[in-house]
VOZA-286457 format. One record per atom (N, C-alpha, C): residue in one letter; x, y negated, z. Coordinates in steps of 0.001 Angstrom, whole numbers, plus 500000, padded with zeros to 6 digits. Each point is the difference from the previous one (the first is absolute). Layout:
# VOZA-286457
aXYZ...
This chain:
# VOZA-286457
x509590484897521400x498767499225500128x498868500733499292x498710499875500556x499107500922499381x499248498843499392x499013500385498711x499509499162498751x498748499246500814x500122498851499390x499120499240500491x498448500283500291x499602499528500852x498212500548500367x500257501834500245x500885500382501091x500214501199499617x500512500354501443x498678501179500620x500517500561501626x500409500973500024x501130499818500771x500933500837500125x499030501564500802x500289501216499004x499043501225500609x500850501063499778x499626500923501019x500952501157500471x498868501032498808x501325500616499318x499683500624498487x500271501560500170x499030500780499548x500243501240500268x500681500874499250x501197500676500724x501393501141499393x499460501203500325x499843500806499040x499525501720500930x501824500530500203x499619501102501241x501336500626499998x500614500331498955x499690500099498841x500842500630499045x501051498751499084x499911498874500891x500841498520499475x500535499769500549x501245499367500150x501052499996500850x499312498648501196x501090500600501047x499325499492501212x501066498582499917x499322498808500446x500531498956500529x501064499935500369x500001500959501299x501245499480500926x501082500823499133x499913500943499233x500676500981499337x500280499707498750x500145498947499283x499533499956498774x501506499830498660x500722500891501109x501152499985499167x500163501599499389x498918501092500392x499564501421499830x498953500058499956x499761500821499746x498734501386499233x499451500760500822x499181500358500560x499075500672500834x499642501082499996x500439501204498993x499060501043499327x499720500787501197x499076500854499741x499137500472500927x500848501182500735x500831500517499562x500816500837500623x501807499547500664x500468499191498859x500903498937500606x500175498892499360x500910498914500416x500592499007499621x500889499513498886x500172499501498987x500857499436498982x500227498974500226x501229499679499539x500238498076500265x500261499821498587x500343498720500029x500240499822498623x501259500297499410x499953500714498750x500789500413499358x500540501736500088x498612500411501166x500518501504499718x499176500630498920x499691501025499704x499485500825499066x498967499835499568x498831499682499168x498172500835500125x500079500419498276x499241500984500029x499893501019499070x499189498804499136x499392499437499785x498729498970499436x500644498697500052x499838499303499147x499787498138500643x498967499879498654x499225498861500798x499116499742498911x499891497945499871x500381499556499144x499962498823499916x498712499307499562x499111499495501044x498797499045499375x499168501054500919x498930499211500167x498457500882500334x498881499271499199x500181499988498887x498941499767498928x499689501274499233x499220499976499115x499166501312499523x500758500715499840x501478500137499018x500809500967499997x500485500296501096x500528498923501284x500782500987500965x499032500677501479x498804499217499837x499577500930500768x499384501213499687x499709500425498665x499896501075499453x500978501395499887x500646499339499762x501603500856500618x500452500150500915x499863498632501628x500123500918501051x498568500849500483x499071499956499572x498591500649500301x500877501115499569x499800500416498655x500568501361499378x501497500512500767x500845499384500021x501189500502500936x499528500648501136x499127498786500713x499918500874501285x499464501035499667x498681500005499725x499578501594499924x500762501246499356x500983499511499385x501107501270499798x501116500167501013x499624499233501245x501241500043500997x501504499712499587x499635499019499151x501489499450499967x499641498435500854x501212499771500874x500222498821500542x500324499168499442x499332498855500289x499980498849498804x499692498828501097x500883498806499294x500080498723500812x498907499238498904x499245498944500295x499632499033499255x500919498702500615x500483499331498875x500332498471500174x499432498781499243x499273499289500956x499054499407499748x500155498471500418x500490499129498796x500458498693500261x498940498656500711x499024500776499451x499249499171501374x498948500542501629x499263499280500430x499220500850501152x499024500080499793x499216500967501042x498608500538499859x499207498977500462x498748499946499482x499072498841500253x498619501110499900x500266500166501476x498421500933500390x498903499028500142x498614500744499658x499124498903500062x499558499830501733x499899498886500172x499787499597501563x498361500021500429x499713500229501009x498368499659500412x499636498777499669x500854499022500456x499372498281499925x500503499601498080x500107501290498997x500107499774498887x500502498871499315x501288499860500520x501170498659499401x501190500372500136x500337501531498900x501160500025499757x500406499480499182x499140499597498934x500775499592498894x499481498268500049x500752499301498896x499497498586499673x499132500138498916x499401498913500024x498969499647498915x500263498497499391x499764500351498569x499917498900499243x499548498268501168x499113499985500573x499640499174500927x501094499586500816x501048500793500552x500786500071501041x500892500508500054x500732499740498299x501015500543500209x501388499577500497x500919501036500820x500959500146500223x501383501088499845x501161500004500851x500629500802499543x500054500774499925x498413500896500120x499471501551499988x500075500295498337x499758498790499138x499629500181498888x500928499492498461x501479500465501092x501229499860499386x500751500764500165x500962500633499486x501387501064500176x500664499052500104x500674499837501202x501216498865500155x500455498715498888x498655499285500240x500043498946498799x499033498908501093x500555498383499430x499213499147500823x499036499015499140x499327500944499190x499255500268499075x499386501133499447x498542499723499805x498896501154499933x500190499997498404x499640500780499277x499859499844498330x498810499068499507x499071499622500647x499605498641499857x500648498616500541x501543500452500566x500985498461500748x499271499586500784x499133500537501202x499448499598500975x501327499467501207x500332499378500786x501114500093500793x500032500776501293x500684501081500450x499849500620500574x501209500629501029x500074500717500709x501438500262500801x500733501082499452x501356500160499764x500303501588499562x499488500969500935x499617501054499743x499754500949500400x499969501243499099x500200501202500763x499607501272498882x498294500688500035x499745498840498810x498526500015499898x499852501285498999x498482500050499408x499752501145498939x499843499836498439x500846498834499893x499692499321498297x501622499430500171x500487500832498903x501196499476499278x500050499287498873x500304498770499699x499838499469498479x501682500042499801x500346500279499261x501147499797498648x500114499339498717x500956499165500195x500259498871499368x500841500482498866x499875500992498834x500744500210498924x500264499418498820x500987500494499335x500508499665498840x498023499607498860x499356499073499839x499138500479498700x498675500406500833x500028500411501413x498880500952500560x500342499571501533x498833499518500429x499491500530501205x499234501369500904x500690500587500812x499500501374500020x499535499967501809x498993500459500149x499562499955501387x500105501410500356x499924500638501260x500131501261500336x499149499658501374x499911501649500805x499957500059501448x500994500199500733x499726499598501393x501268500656500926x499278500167501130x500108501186500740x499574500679501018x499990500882499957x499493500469501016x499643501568500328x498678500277499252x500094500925498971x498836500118498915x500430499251498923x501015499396499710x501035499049498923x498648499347499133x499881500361498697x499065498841499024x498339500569500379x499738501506500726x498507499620500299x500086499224500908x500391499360500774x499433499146501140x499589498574499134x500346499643498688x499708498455499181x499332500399498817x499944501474499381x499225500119498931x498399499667499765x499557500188499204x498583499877500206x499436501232499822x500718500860500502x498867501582500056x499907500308499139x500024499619498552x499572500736498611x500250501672499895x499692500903499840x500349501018499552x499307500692499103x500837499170498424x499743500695498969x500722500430499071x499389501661499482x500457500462499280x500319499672498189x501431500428499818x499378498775498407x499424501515498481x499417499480499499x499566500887499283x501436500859498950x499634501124499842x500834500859499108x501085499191498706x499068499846499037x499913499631498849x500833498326500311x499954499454500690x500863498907500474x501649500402500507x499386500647501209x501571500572500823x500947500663498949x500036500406499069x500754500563498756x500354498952499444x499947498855500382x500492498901498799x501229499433501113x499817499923501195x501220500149500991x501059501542500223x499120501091500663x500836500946499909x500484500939498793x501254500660499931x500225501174499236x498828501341500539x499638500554499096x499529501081500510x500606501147500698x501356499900498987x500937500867500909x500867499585501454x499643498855500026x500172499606501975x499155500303500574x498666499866499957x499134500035500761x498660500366499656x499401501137500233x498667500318499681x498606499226500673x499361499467498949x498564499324500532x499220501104500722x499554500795499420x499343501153500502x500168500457501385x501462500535500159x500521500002501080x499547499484501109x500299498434499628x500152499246501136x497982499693499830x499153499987499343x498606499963500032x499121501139500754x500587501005500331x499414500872500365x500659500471501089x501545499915500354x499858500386501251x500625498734501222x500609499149499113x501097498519500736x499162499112500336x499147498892499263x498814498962500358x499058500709500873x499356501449500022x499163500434500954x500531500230501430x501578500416499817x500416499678501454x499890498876500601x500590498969499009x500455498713500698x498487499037500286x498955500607499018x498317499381500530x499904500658501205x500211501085500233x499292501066501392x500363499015501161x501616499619499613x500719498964501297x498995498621500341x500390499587498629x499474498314500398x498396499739499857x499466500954499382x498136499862500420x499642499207499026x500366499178498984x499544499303499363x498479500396499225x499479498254499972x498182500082499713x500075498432499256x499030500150499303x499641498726499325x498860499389501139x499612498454499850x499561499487500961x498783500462499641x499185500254501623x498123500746499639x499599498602500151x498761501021499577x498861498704498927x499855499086500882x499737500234502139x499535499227500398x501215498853500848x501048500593499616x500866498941499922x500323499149498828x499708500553499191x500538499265498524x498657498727500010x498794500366500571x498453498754500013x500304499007500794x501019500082501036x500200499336500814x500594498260499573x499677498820500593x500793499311499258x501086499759500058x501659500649500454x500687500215500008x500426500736499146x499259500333498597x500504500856499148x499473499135498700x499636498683500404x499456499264498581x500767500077498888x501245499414500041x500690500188499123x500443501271499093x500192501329500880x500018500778499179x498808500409499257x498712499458500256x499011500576499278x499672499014498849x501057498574499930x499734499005499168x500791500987498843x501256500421500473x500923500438498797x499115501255499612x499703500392500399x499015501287499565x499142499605498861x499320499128500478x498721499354499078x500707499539498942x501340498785500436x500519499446499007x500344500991498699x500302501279500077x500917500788499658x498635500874498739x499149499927500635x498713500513499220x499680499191498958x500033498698500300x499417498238499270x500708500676499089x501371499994499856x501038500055499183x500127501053498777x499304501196500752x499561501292499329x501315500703500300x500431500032501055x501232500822500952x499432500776500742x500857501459499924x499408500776501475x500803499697501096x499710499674500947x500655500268501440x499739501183500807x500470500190500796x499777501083501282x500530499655501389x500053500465500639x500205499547501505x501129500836500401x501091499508500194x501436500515500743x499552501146500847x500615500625499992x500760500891501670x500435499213500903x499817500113501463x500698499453500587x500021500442501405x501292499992500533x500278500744501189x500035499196501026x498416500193500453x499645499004501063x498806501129501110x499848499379501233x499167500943500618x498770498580499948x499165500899499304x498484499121499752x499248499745501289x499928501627500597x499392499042501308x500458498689501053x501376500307500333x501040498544500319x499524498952499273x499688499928498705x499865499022499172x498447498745500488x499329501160500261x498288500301499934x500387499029501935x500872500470500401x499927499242501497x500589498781500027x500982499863498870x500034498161499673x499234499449499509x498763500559498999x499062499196499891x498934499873501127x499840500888500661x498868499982501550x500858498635501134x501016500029499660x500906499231500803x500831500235501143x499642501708500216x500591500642501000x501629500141499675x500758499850499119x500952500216499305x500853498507499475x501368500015500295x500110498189499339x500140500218498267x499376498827499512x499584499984498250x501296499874499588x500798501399499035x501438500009499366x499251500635498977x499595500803499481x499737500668498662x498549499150499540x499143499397501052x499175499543498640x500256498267499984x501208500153500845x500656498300499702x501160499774499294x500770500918499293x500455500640498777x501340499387500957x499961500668501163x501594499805500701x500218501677500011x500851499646499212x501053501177499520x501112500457500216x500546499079498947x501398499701499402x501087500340501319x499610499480501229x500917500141501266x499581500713500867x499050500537499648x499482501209501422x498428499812500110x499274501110499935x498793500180500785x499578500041501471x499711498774500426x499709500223501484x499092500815500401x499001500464499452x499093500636500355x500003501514500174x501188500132499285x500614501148499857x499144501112498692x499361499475499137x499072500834499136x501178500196499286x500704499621499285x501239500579499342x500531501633500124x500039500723499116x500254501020500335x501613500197499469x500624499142500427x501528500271500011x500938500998500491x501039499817499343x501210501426500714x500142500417501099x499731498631500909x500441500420501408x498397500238500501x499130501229499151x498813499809500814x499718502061499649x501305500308498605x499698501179499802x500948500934500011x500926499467498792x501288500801499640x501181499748501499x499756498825500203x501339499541500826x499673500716501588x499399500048500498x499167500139501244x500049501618500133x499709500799498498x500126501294500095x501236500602500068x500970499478498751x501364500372500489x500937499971501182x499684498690501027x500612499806501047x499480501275501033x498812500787499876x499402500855501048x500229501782499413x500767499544498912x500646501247499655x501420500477500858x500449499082500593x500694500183501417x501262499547498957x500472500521498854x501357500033499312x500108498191499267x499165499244500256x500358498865498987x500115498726501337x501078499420500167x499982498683500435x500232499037499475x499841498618500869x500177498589499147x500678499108500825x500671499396498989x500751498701500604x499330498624499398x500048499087500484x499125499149499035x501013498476500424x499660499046499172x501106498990500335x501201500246499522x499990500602499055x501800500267499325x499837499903498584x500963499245499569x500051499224498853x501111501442499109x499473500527498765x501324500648499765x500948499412498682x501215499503500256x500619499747499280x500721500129499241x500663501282499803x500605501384499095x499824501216500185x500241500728499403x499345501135499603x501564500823498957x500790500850501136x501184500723499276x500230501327500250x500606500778499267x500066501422500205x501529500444500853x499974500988501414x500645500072500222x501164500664499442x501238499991499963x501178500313499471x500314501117499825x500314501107499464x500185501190500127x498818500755500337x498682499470500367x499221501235500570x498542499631499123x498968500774500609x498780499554499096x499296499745500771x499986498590500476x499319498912501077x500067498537499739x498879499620499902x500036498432500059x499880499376501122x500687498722499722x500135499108500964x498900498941500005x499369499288500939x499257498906500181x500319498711500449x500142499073499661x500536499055500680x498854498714500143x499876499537501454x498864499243500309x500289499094500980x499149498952500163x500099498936501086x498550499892500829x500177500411501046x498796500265501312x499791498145499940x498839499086499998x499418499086500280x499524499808500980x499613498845500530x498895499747500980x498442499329499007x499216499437500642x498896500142499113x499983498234499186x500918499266500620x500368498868499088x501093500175499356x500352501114500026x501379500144498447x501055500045500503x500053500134501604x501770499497500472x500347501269500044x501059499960499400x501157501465500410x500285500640501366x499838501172500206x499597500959501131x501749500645500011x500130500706498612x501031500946500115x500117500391498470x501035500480499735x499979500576498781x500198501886500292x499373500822499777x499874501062499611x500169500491498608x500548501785500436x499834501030498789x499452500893500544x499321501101498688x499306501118500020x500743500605499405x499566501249500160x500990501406498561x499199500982500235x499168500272498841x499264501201499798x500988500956498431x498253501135500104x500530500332499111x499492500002498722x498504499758500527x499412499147498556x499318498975500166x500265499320499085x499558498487500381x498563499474498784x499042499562500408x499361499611499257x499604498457499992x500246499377498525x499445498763500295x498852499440499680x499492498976500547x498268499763500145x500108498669500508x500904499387499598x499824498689500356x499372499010498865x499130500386499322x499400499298499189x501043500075498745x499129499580498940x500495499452498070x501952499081500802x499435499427500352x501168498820499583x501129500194501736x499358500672501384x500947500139500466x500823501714499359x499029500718500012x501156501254499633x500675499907498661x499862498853498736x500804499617499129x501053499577500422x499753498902500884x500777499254500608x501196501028500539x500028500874501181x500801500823500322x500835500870499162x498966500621498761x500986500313499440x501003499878498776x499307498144500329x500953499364498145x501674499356501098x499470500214501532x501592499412500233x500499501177500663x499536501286500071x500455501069500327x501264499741498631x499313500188499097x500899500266498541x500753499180499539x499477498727500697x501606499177499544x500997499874500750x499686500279501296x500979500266501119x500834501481500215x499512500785498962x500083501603500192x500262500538500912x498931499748501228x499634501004501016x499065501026499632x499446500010498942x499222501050499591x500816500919498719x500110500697499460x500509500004498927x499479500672499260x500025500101498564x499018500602498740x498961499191499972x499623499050499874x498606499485499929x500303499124498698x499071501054499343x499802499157498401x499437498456499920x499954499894498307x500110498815499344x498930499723500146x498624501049500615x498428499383500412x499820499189501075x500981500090501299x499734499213500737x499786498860499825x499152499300500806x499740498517499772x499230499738499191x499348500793498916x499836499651498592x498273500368500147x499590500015499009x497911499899499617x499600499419500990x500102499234500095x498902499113501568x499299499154499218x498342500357500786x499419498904499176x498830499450501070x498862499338499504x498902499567501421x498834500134499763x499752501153499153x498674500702499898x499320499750499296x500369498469499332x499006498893499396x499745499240500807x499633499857501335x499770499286500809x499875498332499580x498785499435499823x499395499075499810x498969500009500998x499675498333500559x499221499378500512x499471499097498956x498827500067500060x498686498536499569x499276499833501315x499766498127500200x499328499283500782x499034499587499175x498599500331500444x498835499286499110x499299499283500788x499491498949499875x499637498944500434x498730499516499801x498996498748500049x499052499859499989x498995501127499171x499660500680501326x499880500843499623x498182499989500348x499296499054500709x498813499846500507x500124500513501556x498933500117500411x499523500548501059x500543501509500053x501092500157500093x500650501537500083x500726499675501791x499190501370500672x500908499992501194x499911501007500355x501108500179501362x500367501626500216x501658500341499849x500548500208500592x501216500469500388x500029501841500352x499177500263499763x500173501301500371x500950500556499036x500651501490500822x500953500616499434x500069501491500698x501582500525499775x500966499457499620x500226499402498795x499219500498498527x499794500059499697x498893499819498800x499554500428498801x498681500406499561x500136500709498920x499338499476499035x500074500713498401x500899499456499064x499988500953498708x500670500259498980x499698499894498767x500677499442499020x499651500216498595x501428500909499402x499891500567499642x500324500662498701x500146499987498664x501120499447499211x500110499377498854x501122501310499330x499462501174499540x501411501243500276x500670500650498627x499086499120498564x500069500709499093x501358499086499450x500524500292498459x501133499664499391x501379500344500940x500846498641499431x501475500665500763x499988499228501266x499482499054499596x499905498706500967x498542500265501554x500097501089500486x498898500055501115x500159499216501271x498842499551500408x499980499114501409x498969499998500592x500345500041501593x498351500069501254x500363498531500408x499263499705500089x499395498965501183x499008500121501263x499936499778500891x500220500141501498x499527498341500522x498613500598500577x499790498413501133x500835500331501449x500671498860500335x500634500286500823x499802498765501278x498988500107500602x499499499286500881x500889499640500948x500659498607500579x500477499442500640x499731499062501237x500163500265501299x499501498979500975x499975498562499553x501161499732499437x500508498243499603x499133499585498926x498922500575499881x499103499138498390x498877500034500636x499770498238499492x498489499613500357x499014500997499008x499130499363500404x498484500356499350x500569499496498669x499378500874498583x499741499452498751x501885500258499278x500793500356500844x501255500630499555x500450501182500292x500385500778499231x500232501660499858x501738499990499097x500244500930500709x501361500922499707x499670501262499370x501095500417499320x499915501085499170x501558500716499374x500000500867500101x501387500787499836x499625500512498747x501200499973498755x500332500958498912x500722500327500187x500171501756499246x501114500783500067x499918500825498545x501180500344499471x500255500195498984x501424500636499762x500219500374498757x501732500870500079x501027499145499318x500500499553500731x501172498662499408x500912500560499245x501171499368499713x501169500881499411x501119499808501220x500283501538500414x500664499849501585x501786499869499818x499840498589499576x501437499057499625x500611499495501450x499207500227501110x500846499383501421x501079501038500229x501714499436500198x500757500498500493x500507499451500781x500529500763501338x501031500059501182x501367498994499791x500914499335500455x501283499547499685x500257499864501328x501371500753500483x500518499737501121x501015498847499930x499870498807501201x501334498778499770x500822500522501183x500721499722499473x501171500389501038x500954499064500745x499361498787499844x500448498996500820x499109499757501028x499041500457500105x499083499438500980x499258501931500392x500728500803499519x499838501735500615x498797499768499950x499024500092498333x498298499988500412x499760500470499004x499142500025499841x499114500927498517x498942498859499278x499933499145498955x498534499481499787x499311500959498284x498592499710500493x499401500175498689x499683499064499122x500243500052498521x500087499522499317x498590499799498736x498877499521499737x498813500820499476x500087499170498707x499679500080498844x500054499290498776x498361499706500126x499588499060500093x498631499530500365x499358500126498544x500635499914498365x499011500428498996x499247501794500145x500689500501500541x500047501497500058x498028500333500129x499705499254500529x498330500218500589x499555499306499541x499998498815498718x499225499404499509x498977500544499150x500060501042499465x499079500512499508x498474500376501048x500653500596500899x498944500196501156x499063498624500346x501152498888500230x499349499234500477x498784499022498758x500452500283498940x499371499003498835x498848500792500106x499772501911499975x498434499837500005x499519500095500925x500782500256501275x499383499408500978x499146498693500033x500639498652499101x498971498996500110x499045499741498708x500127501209499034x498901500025499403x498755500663500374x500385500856500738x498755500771501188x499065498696500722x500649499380500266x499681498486501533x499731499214498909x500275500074498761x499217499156499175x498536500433499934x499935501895499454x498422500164499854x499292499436501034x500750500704501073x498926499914501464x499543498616500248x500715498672500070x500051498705500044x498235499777498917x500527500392498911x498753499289498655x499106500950500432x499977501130500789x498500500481499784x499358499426501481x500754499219500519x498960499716501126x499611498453499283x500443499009499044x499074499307499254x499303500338498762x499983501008499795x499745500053498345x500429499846499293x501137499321499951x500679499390499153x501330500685499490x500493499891498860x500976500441499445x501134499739500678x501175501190499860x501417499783501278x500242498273499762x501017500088501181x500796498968499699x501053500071498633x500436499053499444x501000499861499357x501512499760500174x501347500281499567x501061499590500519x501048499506498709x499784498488500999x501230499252499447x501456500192500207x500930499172499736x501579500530500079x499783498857501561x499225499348500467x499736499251501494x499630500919500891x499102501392499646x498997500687501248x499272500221499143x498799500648501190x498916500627499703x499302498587499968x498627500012499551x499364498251499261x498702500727500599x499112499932501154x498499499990500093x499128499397499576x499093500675500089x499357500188499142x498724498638500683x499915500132500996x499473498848500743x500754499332501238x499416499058501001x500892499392500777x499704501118500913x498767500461500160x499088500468501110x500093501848499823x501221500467498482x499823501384499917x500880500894501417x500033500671499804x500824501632500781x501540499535499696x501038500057500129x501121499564500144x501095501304500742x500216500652498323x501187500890501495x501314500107499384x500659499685500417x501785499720500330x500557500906500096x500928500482499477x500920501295500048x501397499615500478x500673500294500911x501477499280500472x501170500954499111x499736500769499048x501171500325499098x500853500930500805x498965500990501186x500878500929500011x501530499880501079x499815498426500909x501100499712500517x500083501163501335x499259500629500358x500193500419501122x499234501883499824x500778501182500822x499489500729499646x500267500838501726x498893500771500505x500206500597501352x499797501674499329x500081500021498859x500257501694499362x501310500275499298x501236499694500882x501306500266499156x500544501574499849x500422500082498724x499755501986499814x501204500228498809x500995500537500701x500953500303499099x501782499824500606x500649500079499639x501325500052499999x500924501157500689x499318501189499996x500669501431499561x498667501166499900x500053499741498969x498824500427499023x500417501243499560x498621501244500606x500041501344499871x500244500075498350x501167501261500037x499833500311498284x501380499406499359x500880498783501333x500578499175499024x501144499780501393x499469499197500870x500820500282501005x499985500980501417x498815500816499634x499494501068501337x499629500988498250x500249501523501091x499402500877499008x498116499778500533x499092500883499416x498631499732500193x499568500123501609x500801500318500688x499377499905501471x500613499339501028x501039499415499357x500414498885500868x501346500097500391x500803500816499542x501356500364499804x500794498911499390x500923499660501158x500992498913499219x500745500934499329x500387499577498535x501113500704499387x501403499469500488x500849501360499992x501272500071500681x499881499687501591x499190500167500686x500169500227501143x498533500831500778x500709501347500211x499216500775500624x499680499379501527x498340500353500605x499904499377500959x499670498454499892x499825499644499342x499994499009500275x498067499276498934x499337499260500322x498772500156499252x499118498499500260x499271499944498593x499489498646499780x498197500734500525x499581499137500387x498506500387500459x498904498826499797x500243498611499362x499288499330500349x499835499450498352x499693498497499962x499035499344498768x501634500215499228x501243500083500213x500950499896499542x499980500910498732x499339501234500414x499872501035498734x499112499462498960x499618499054500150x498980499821498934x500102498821498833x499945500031498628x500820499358498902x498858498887499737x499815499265501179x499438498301499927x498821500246499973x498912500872499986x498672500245500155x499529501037500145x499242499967500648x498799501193500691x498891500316499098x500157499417498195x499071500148499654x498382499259499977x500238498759500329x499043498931500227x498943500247501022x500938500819501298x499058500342500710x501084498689501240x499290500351501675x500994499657501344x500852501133500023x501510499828500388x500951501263500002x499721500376501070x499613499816501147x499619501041501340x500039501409499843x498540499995499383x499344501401498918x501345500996500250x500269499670498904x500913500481499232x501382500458500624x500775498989500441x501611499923500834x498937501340501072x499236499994500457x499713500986500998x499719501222499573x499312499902498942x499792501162499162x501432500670499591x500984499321499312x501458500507499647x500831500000501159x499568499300501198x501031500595501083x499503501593500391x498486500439500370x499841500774500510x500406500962499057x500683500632498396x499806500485499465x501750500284500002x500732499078500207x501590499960499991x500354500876501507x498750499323500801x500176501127501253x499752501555500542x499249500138498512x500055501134500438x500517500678499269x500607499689498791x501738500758499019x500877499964501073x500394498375500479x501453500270500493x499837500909501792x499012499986500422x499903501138500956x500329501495500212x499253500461498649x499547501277499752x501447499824499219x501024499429499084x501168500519499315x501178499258500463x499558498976500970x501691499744500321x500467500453501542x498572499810500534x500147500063501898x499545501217500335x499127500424499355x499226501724500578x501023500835499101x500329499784498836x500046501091498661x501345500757500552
């Protein structure tokens, strides 16, 4: 059954995806594979790490599969691929009959996964273009003098990756802060309230990066274009197509390198090394687009990379290791996972504040002591006039670990919810200044009841404690459970590429940045010394 308020439309496969009537094999441009014969490549996920790696594969002519658990959602002329806050349906779910706001909806394999964990709620993407197709475009770099309080120096060089890794991965995605004559527009009220607010306060702000095509933008406000970025519909897809997502640069280029294909609709469910030889195995279940079982399939390459996001490529390989289909995989697996800091505040009577524009806006910067934190307006379709959203991020203590049950063959995460309280407490002493300088008046105060306003009629902003985080980053963490480029220890061939390498923060920046920055940099060691050398 397809999701409610929802027409059924013929969706576009380029040749290099397996064909319909065929869809029990592989297509490559010279011959045929079915499932379970050979490819030199598999790449799990098409989010920043794995399409970075099949981009880079292909162009070294190694053959490489992508498997990609959900489908492509090209943007259409009559611009309604995706759902919107207004209308939503099961576009705006990963096989759930529920949106992460519990809207009611049909299963389907939509582009928003929520996860229901131990302590933590964790949202992801799924599609073709995996978490850019729901991010909000951010692409920022986090400063030096910060990123050292997450990385070893001897894993990973800042420099490095500042001068030659972030300039690649900007060249790709184009990122720009919003121009002036979009930012005047009133679709950008709000971010210019937090701006001002942020000054009242005696805060600097600045204006995000963001990987959006401005002129697209510039034609949803003329009206030639349907309103998704300055109606802060995001989260599930840009109809308008201004988004400058995976499947618009990296993904699109690798497939026309002739050597990279895709399967999409396959769920992968283990991940083991073959017996005697040096080949892994894949093991997966082909779907239809409401979740029903197609077939179960395998792959067997010879190097396998995973990119299925923080918590699926944990996932794979905390029950690789308790099942020991993998073998050698240290005591790191599963282990440093954390959620960036990831905090939301809702502020509220807020006056005459309107504007939904996005994806996006600006930033504060809070970076000195041990304790550093940004804050982020984060403009949302679902808020009236006079209410604003806002994201903190900060470096938690990355206490989330992996536990495989073995009665129910699953993996959950487990998060100790004090772990980020620090983040989050000055997080709401920040939303205290900002709050008192738009009356004059001295912060609020806090009782062992709440925060106590200061009037009936003041600024009001709410912090939800951190319950939910869409930046999960960690559980085989370069240095500890990958050597620095993405090398699983004890098993050659085999390689982590995504937020998984990273020990619970990006450094109080969005991990996009970054996971892209350290994939493109793992790709071109393990090229040049495991596949060329």
């Amino acid at each position: 059954m397809l999701p409610k308020n929802y027409k059924r439309r013929q969706f576009i496969q380029t040749t290099a995806s397996f064909s319909a009537g065929l869809a029990a094999s592989l297509v490559y441009p010279h011959r045929t594979i079915a499932s379970d014969d050979f490819v030199e490549a598999i790449v799990i996920g098409s989010g920043f790490g794995g399409a970075i790696a099949a981009l880079r594969l292909g162009q070294a002519g190694v053959r490489t599969l992508i498997i990609e658990r959900g489908r492509r959602w090209p943007i259409t002329s009559s611009q309604n691929t995706f759902a919107t806050f207004n209308n939503p349906d099961g576009r705006a779910a990963w096989l759930s009959p529920k949106t992460v706001f519990q809207n009611d909806v049909d299963v389907y394999t939509g582009v928003f996964e929520t996860l229901q964990e131990d302590g933590i709620i964790v949202v992801n993407g799924a599609g073709w273009g995996g978490g850019s197709l729901a991010y909000n475009a951010i692409t920022y770099q986090p400063k030096r003098e910060i990123f050292y309080q997450v990385f070893s120096p001897e894993v990973v060089n800042y420099d490095e990756l500042a001068s030659v890794y972030y300039p690649r991965v900007q060249k790709m995605l184009k990122p720009s802060p919003i121009p002036p004559d979009v930012l005047a527009t009133s679709y950008y009220g709000k971010t210019r309230f937090f701006m001002d607010n942020a000054q009242k306060a005696g805060l600097p702000s600045f204006l995000l990066d963001l990987a959006l095509d401005w002129d697209t933008v510039r034609q949803e406000i003329n009206g030639t274009k349907a309103a998704s970025v300055i109606d802060g519909q995001c989260w599930w897809g840009v109809n308008s197509g201004a988004k400058n997502s995976l499947d618009k640069n990296y993904l699109p280029q690798a497939e026309k390198t002739g050597y990279v294909n895709v399967v999409t609709l396959h769920i992968v469910t283990e991940i083991s090394k073959v017996r005697g030889e040096q080949k892994y195995r894949v093991h997966c279940t082909e779907i239809n687009e409401s979740g029903g079982v197609i077939r179960q399939k395998t792959f067997t390459c010879r190097y396998l990379f995973l990119a299925a996001g923080s918590v699926g490529t944990s996932k794979l390989l905390v029950k690789a290791k308790a099942k020991g289909t993998l073998p050698n995989l240290n005591n790191h697996i599963g282990r440093h996972w954390g959620t960036n800091g990831d905090n939301i505040t809702t502020r509220t009577d807020l006056g005459p504040v309107t504007g939904n524009g996005g994806t996006a806006g600006a930033a504060i910067e809070l970076l000195t002591g041990n304790n550093p934190i940004v804050v982020e307006s984060l403009e949302l379709g679902i808020n009236p006039d006079g209410v604003h959203s806002c994201l903190g991020l900060g470096i938690p203590r990355p206490a989330g670990k992996f536990q495989y049950n073995p009665t129910t063959d699953s993996v959950g995460l487990r998060w100790p919810t004090q772990a980020d309280n620090r983040v989050v407490r000055k997080t709401e002493r920040l939303f205290e200044v900002l709050d008192a300088s738009l009356t004059g008046r001295k912060p609020k105060h806090r009782t062992k009841e709440g925060m106590v306003p200061d009037s009936i009629n003041s600024p009001t902003s709410t912090n939800n404690d951190a319950a939910i985080s869409g930046h999960p980053l960690g559980g085989a963490v370069m240095g500890k459970a990958c050597d620095p480029y993405g090398r699983v220890y004890g098993n050659p061939g085999l390689y982590v590429v995504d937020g998984a390498l990273i020990p619970g923060s990006t450094a109080c920046t969005n991990p996009s940045f970054t996971i892209a920055a350290l994939a493109e940099r793992c790709l071109d060691r393990i090229i040049a010394q495991d596949i060329k050398g």
